[in-house]
N, C-alpha and C positions, 0 to 999 in steps of 0.2 A: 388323861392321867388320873389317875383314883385320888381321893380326898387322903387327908390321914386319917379322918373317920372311917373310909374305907378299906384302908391297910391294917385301923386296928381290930377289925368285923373279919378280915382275911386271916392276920397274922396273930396268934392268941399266946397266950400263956398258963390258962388253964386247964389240967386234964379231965375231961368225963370218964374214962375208962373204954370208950369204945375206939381211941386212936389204932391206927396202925402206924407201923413205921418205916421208912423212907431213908435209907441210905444213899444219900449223894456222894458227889466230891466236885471241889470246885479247887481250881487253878488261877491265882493272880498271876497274870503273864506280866514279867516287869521289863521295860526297856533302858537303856541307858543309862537314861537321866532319874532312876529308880522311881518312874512313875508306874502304875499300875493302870491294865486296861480293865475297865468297867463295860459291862453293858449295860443300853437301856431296855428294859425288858419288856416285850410287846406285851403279855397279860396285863401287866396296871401300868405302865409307865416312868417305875421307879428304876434304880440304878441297883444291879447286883453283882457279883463277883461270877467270871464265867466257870458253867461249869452242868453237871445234870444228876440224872438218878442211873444208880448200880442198876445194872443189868443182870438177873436172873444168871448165876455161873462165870459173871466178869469178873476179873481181879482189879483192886481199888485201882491200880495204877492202870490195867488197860483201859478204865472207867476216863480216868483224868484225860488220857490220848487220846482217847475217839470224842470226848467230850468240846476237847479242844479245837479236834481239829472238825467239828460239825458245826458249832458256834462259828466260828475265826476263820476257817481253813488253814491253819498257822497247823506245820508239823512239830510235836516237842518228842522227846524219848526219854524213858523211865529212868536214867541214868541223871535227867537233866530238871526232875524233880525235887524239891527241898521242902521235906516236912515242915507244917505250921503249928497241926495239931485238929484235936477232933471236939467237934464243937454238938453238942446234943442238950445242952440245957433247954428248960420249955420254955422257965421266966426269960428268956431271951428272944419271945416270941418267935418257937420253932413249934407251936400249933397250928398249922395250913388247915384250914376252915373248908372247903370245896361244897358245892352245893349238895352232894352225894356220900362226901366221909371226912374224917377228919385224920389228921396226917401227920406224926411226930417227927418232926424235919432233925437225921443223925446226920453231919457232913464232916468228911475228914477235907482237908484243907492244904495248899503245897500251894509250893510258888517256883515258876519257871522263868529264867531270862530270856528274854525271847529278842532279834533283831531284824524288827519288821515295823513297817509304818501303814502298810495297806492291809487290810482284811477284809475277808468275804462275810456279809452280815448273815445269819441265818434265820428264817421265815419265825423265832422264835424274838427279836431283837429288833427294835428301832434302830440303833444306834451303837456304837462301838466306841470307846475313846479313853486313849490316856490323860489322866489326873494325879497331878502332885501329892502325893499321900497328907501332905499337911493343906489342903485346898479341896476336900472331895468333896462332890455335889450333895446340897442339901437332902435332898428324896431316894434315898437307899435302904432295899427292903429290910425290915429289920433281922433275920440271920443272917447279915451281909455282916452288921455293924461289927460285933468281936471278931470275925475274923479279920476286918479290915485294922483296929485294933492292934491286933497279934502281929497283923505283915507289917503295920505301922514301927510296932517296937521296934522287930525284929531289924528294918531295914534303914530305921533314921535315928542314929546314934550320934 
C-alpha cells in the first residue's frame, strides 16, 4: 500500500501546462442498506469509487456499463443510472503524476442501486466491499473523496 507521501508525489494539484486530459466515469453501486461499494485498488492500495476511462467514441453512460460490469461483473442499465455530477477541479488532486505524463483527471459521477452481495474482482482490484457511507475507510484516493461527498449528501438525509 503507498505511503501518503506517495499518493501525494502521484495525486497533485498543481498544473505545468503540459497535462492532458482524461475522462472517466465512475458508478457507486449502492445496496440496500445505502451502503456503497468501494474498491481496493491494486496500483497503490487505496480505496476508490468503481469505475475507468472514456473510451475513444464511447458514450458517458456506455462508459459507466462496461466499466461496471469489467470491475464487478454486476450488470446495471442506463435507465438505472442517477446523476451525481462532474467532478474536474485539480485542487482536488485530479493531477495523476505517471512516470511518462501527467493527466488532468475530468469524471462524471452516477450512482446505481445494485442487489448483489458477490462480485467478480477484476486483475485491476484487491478487494471489493461495501461501506456505510458515514464509516468509509481511512485510505481513499483523493478524487474519490468529493464524490464520495456528493453520494454522501445526496443519499443520508
Amino acid at each position: 500500500m503507498f505511503t501518503q507521501a506517495e499518493i501525494n508525489k502521484r495525486y497533485q494539484s498543481s498544473i505545468r501546462g503540459n497535462e492532458i486530459h482524461r475522462v472517466g466515469v465512475a458508478v457507486g453501486l449502492i445496496n440496500k442498506k445505502k451502503e456503497i461499494l468501494l474498491e481496493k485498488r491494486k496500483d497503490c492500495g487505496w480505496w476508490g469509487v468503481t469505475g475507468g476511462k472514456l473510451d475513444l467514441g464511447e458514450t458517458i453512460e456506455d462508459c459507466a456499463l462496461r466499466e461496471i460490469y469489467e470491475e464487478t461483473g454486476a450488470k446495471i442499465y442506463k435507465k438505472d443510472l442517477i446523476f451525481v455530477g462532474n467532478f474536474s477541479n485539480p485542487n482536488e488532486g485530479r493531477i495523476l503524476q505517471y512516470p511518462e505524463r501527467r493527466v488532468h483527471l475530468v469524471d462524471v459521477v452516477y450512482i446505481s442501486w445494485i442487489d448483489m452481495d458477490e462480485f467478480q474482482i477484476s486483475d485491476e482490484s484487491i478487494e471489493l466491499r461495501f461501506f456505510n457511507l458515514r464509516e468509509l475507510p481511512l485510505h481513499i484516493v483523493p478524487p474519490a473523496i468529493n464524490p464520495l461527498k456528493k453520494i454522501s449528501q445526496i443519499l443520508i438525509r
